[in-house]
N, C-alpha and C positions, 0 to 999 in steps of 0.2 A: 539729285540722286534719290532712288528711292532702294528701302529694301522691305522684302518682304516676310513674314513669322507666321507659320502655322503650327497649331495645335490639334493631335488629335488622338482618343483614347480608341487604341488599336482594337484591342480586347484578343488579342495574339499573332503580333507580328508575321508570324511565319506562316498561319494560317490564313493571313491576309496581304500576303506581301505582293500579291498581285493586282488588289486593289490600292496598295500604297503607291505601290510604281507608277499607276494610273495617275493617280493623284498628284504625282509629283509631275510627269508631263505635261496633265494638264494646265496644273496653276502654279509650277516652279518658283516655290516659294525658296528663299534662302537659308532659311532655317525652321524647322522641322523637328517639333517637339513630339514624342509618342509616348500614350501611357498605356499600363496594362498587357506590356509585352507577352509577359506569359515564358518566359523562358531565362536562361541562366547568362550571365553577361558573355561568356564562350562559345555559345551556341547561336548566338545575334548573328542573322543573317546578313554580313556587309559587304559581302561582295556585289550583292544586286544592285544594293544604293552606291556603290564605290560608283560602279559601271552607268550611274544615271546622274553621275556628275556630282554626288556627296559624299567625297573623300574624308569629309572632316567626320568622326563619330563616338561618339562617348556613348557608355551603356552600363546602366546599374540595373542589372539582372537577378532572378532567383528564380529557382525550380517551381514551375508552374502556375505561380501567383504573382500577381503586381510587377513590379519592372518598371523601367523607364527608359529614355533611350532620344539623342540628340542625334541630328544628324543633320550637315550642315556644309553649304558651297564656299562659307565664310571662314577663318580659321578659329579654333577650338583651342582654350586652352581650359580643363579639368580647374573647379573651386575644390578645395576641401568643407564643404556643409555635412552637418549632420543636423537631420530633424524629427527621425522617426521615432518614437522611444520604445519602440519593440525591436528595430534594427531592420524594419523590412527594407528591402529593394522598393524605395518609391519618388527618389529624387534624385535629379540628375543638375548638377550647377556649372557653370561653364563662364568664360568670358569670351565674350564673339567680337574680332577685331575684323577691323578694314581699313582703309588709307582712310576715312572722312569721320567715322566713327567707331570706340568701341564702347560694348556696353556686357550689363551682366544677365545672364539669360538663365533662367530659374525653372528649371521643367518638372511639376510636381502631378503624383498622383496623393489625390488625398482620401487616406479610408472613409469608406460607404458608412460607416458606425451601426450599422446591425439596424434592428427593426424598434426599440424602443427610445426613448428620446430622453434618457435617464442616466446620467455617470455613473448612481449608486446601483445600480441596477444591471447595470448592460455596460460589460467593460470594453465591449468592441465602441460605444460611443465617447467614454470617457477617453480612448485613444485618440480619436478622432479630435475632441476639444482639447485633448494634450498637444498631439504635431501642430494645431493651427497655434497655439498658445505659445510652443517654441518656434514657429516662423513670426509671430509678431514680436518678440524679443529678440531674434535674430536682425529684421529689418527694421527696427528700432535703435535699433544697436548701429546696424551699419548707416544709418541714415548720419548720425552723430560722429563716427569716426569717417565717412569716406561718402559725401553724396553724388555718387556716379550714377551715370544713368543706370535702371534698374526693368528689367523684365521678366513679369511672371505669368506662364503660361500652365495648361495642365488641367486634368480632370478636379477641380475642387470637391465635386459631392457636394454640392453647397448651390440652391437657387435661389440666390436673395432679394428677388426682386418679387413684388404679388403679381408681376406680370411675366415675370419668367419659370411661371407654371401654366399649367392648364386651368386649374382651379384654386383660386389663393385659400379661401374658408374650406376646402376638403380638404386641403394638404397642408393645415394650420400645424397639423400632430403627427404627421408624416417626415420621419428623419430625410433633411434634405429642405426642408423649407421652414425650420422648424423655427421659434426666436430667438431661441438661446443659438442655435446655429448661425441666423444670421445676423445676430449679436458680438460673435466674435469674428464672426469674418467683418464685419465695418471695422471692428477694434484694428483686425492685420490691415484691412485699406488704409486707416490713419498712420498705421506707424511708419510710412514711408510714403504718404502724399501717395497713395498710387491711384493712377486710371483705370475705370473700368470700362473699357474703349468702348462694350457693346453699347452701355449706355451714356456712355458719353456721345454716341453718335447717333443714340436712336429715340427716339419720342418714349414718356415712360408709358404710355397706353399703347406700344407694342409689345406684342407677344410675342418674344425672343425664344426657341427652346432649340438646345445641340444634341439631346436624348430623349428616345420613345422607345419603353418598354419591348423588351419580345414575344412579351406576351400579344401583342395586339395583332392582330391576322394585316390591318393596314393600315399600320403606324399613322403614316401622312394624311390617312383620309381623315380617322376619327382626331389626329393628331394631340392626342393626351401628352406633352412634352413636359421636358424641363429644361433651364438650361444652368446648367452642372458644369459647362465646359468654358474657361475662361481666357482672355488674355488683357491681360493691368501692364501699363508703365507707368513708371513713376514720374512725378512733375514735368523736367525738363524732360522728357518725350512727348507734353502733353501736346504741344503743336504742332509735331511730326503727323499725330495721330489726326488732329482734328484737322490738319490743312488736305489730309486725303479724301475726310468727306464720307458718307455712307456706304461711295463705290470704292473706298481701301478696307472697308472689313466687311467680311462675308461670311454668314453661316451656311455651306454648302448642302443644304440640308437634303439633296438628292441624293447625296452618297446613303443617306439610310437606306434605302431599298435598291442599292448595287445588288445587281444579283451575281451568286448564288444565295451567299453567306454572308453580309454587312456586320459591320459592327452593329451595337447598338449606340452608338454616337456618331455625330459627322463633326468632321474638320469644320477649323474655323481659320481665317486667314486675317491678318493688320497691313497695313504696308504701311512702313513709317518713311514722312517723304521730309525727306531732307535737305531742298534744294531751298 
């Protein structure tokens, strides 16, 4: 049996729900992480996905910023987390059951941290090293009361690899690739053994990237990337992940230039095979 997880930061559901629906016909994933919804948990568009076979659907919403938003062929049952420490709409936690497995499905938008790469200085960054600081005490924590399988998907803001940039020495001082960023995102990969499926399936002299700027007229040609956009399970998933092979995770990275209007990130997809 196999099942399938994407991830993808929408950048406003509603203004893009025609290319999600897309998405979702085309590679029918079973679970269906979004971030960046952009709208209030009331106003989440669910009748569309109801009608395209994702009945199941949690949504942590807020007026015009950030959001999150699960939606799923598998049954949903709502975590109570909290890990924001301003209180934004940016996590959505769930346990996703089925007759062969269940596991915990973690869909996070993680703040961008502003333009300087200083806590003392720039408190939009010091937020950013706070939420990640309370998700590795969070799954630190659960790793030692309950080690159940564990999945985290979601826009990190976080490229930690020197090959999941464009340029690793230009964007040494660039929040988003920065050390101290990707100093604590290792710290959250240890506190719960988790995978980071891309590179667990990919040579590290691949350049991975899930986001291109809109500022560039042709993204894909000069293709200046990052990749910001994640999906980790934890240990006991790690076989699921690696018996799928290169062809269970795909950076669909043509949806950048869906026309009209693309996000500026493209879906990522695992299929975790279980048989």
């Amino acid at each position: 049996m196999q099942i399938k997880l994407a991830t993808w930061n929408i950048n406003s559901v509603r203004l893009r729900i025609d290319q999600v629906l897309r998405f979702l016909k085309e590679e029918s994933p079973d679970v269906l992480g979004l971030q960046e919804i952009k709208c209030e948990t009331h106003l989440f568009p669910k009748e569309p996905f109801i009608n395209a076979g994702y009945k199941y659907i949690e949504v942590d919403g807020m007026k015009g910023y950030h959001g999150a938003a699960t939606v799923s062929k598998l049954s949903l049952k709502r975590l109570d987390t909290k890990f924001c420490p301003l209180g934004h709409s940016r996590h959505v936690s769930t346990l996703v059951s089925n007759k062969n497995l269940s596991f915990e499905f973690h869909n996070f938008y993680i703040p961008a941290g502003g333009d300087i790469a200083d806590p003392k200085e720039n408190e939009k960054f010091k937020h950013k090293l706070d939420f990640i600081e309370n998700m590795r005490t969070y799954f630190s924590m659960r790793y030692k009361k309950m080690p159940s399988p564990q999945v985290l998907v979601g826009d990190f803001n976080i490229a930690p690899h020197e090959n999941d940039v464009w340029n690793h020495k230009q964007l040494l001082k660039v929040v988003s690739h920065t050390p101290i960023e990707v100093s604590i995102l290792k710290d959250l990969q240890k506190a719960h053994n988790f995978i980071d499926c891309s590179r667990a399936l990919y040579n590290d002299e691949d350049k991975l990237f899930s986001w291109w700027s809109y500022r560039g007229r042709n993204p894909l040609e000069s293709n200046r990337g990052r990749r910001l956009d994640h999906i980790w399970v934890s240990s006991d998933l790690k076989n699921a992940v690696e018996s799928s092979g290169k062809q269970g995770h795909i950076i669909h990275t043509p949806c950048r230039i869906w026309a009209p209007k693309p996000s500026d990130h493209v879906p990522i997809t695992q299929i975790l095979n279980l048989s």
